[in-house]
N, C-alpha and C positions, 0 to 999 in steps of 0.2 A: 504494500500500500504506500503511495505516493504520499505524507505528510508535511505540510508547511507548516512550522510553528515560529510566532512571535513572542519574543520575552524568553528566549531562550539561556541568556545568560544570568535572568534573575535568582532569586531563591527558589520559587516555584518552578518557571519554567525550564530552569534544569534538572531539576528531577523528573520533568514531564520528557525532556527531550534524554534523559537516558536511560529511560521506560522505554522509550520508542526507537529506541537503538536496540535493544535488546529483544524486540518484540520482531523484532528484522525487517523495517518500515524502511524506505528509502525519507529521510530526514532533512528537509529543509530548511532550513533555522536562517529568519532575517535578521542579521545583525546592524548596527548603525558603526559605521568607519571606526566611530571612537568607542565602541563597543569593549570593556575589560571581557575578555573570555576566562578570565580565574575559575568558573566555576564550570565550564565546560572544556577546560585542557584534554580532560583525560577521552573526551567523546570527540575530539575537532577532527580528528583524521576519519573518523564515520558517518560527519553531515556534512551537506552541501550547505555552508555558507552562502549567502545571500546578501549580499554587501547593500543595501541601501537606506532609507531612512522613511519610514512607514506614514511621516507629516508630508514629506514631498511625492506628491503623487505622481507627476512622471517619472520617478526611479522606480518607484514599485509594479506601474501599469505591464511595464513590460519583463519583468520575470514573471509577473503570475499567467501571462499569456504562456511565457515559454515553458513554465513549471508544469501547470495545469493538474494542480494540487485534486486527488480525493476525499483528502480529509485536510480543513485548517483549525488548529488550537491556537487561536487568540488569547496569552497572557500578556502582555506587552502593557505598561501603561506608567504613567509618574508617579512614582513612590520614594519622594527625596523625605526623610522622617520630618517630622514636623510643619509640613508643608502640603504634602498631597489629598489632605480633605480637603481646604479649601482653597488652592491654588486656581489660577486663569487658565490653568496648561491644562486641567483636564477637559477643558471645552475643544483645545485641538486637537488631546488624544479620541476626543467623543469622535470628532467631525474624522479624522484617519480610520479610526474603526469601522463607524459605516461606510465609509470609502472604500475599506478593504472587504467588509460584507456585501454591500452593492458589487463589487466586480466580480467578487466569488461567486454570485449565484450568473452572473452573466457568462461565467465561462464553461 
């Protein structure tokens, strides 16, 4: 199974993304450039990085054409501590999410 996941380098969605290494999924994980991979070292040689940045949506349009994911696990989102209840920033992660929801069912 072809899986895209987002927020793979977080606390959660590292353990989501090597779950799914193990599970024998072909592994798509969108990283952002400045992405710390610390929590995915030991998995980076068994997923395809996905180099882009999920607010800019012409970087993303076209790997998900060329991906053409089965399954997407959406954890990606602002979690700086003391800041991501009420921060500005989760209005652009809202507006990126459905972006990337809207294209997923289009493809």
């Amino acid at each position: 199974m072809k899986v895209l996941i987002t927020g793979a380098t977080g606390f959660i969605g590292s353990h989501v993304a090597r779950l799914l290494v193990t599970e024998s999924c072909e592994v798509y994980a969108v990283v952002r450039e400045s992405s710390d991979l610390w929590r995915i070292n030991d998995i980076v040689p068994l997923l395809h990085l996905v180099r882009c940045d999920l607010l800019v949506f012409d970087e993303l349009d076209p790997h998900l054409e060329r991906i053409q994911p089965d399954l997407c696990i959406h954890v990606a989102w602002y979690a700086v501590p003391g800041q991501y209840l009420t921060t500005r920033e989760n209005l652009s992660v809202l507006k990126a999410s459905l972006h990337l929801a809207s294209r997923l069912v289009d493809l």
